[in-house]
NUVEXLUM-960724 format. One record per residue (C-alpha): residue number from 1; residue in one letter; x negated, y negated, z. Coordinates in Angstrom, 2 decimals, padded with zeros to 5 digits. Layout:
<atoms>
ATOM,NUM,a,X,Y,Z
...
</atoms>
This chain:
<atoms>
ATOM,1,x,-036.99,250.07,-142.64
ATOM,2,x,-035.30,249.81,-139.52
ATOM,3,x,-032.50,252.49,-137.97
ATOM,4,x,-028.75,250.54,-137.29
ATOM,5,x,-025.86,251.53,-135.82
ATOM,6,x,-022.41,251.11,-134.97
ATOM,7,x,-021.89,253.35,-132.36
ATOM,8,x,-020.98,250.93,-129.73
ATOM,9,x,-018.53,249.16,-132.10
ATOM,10,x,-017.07,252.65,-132.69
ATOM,11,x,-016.43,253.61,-129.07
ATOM,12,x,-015.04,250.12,-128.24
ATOM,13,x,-012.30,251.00,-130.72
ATOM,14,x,-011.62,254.25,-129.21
ATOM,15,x,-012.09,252.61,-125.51
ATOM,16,x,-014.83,255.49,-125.25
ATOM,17,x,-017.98,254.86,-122.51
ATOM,18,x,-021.20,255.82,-123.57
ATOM,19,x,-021.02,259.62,-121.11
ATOM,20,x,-017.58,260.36,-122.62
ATOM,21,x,-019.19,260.39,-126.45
ATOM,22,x,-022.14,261.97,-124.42
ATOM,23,x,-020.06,265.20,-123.15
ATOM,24,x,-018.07,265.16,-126.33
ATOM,25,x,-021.46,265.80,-127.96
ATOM,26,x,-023.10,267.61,-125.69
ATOM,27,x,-025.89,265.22,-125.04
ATOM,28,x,-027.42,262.98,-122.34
ATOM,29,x,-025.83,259.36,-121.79
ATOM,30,x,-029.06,258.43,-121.74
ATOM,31,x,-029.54,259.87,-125.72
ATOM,32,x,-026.33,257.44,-126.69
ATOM,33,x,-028.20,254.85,-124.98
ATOM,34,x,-030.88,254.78,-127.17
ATOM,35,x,-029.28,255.76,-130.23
ATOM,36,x,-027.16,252.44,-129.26
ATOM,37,x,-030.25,250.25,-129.09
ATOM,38,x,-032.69,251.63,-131.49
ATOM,39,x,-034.88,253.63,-129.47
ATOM,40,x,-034.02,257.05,-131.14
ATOM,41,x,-033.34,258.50,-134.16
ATOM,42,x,-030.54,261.17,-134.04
ATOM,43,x,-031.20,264.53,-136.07
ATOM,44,x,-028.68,265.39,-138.75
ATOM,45,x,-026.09,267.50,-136.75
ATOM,46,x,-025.82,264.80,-133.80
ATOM,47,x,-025.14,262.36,-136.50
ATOM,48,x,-022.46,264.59,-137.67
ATOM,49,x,-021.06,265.75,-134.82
ATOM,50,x,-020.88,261.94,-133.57
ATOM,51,x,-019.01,261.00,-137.01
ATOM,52,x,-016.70,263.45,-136.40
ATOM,53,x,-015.57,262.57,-133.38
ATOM,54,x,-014.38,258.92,-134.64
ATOM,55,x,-013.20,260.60,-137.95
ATOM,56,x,-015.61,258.54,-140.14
ATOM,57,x,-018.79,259.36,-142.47
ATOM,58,x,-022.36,259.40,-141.13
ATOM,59,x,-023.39,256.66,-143.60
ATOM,60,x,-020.12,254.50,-141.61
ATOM,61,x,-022.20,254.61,-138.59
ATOM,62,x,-026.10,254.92,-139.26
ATOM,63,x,-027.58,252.95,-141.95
ATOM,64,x,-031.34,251.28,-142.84
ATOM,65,x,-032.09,248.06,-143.29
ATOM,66,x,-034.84,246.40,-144.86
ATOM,67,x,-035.99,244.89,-142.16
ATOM,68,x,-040.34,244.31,-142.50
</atoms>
């Protein structure tokens, strides 16, 4: 199974860059980065605290594929 997300989708809507989610969250750009492009997995409260911040469920944003 592979990790998706629509983060980058997400901050297009709110015309959000990858450091202003970043701050918001109190991570490194670099961690959005990778979330973005499938290099990292985020732990349960980043993934929460990211879905809060565009008002939307963690499911909305991160979700597996089958993918073999």
């Amino acid at each position: 199974m592979a990790l998706y997300t629509k983060l980058k989708e997400y901050r297009a809507r709110y015309n959000m860059s990858q450091s202003d989610l970043a701050d918001l969250v109190n991570v490194r750009r670099e961690t959005i980065g990778n979330l973005e492009n499938g290099k990292y997995n985020p732990s349960l409260k980043l993934a929460m605290d990211i879905a809060k911040i565009f008002e939307t469920t963690v499911e909305e944003l991160f979700f597996f594929t089958d993918d073999e």
